[in-house]
C-alpha positions as CSV (number, residue, x, y, z in Angstrom):
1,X,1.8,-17.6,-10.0
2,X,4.4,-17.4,-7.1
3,X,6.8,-16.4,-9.9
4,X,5.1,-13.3,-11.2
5,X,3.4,-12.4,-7.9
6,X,6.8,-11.6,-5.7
7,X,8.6,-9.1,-8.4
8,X,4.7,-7.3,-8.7
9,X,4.0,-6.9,-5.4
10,X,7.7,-5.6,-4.4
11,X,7.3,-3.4,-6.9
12,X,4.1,-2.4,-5.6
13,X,5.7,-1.6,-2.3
14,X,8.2,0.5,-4.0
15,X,5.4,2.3,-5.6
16,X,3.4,2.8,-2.3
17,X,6.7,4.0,-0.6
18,X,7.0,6.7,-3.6
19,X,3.8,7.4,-3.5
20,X,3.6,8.5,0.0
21,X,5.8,10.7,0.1
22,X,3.9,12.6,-2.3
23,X,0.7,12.5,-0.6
24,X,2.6,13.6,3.0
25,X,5.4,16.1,0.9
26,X,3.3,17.8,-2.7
27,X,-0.4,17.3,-2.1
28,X,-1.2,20.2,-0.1
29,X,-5.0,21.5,0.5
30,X,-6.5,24.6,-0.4
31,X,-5.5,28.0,1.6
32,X,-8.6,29.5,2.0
33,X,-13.0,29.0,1.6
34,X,-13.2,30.3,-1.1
35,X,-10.5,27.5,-2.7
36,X,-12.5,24.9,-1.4
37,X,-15.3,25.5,-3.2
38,X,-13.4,26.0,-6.5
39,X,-11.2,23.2,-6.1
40,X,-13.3,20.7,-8.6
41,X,-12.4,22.7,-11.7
42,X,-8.7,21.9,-11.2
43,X,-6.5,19.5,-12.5
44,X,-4.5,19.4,-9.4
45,X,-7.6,18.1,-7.4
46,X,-8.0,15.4,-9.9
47,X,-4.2,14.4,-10.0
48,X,-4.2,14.6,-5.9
49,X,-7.4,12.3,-6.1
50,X,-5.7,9.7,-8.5
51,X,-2.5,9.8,-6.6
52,X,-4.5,8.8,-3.1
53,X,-6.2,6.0,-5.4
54,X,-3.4,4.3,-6.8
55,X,-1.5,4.8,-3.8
56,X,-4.2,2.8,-1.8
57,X,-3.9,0.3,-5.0
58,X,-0.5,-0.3,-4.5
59,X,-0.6,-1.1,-0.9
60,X,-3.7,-3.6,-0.9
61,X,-1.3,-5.2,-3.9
62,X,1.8,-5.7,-1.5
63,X,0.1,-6.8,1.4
64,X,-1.7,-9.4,-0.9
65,X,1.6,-10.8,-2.1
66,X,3.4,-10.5,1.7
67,X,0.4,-12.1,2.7
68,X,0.7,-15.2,-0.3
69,X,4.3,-15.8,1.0
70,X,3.1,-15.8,4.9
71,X,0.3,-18.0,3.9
72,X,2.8,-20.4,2.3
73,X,5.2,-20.9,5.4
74,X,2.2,-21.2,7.8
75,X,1.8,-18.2,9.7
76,X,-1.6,-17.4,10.9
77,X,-1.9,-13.8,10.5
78,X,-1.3,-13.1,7.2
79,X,-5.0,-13.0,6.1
80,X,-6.2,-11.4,9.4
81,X,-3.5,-8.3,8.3
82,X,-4.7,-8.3,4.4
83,X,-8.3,-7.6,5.4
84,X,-6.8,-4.9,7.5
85,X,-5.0,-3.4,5.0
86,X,-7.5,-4.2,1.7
87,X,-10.4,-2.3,4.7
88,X,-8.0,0.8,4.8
89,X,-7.9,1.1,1.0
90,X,-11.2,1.2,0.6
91,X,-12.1,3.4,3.4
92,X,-9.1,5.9,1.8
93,X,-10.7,5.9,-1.2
């Protein structure tokens, strides 16, 4: 498992880093009220929706595979900083 689980969860980290910077940079909010309210029928509030979502993915995946390898060499607070981290993902989403 150790094998697969380092590449997956760098890459996840990558991922989270791209990701982001998107969320802080693209994903802007409507200008006015009126926007607001029409904001469901668009496929950029469903994209920006998605994009938080697997953004939060990618994180709780890192942390889990940080928190394997701290685990491994005995430090004690890799499991207190996953539920942490896995708590802010759901909360995000």
């Amino acid at each position: 498992m150790k094998s697969t689980l380092y590449p997956i969860s760098a890459a996840c980290a990558f991922l989270s880093v791209i990701t982001t910077i998107g969320i802080h940079s693209f994903i802007k909010g409507p200008a006015s009220f009126e926007e607001s309210l029409l904001m469901y029928k668009t496929g950029y509030y469903l994209f920006a929706k998605w994009w938080v979502i697997f953004h939060c993915l990618f994180v709780v995946i890192s942390i889990y595979g940080l928190t394997h390898y701290l685990n491994e060499n005995k430090s004690g607070f890799g499991q207190l900083g996953f539920t942490f981290y896995t708590a802010f993902g759901m909360v995000e989403i």
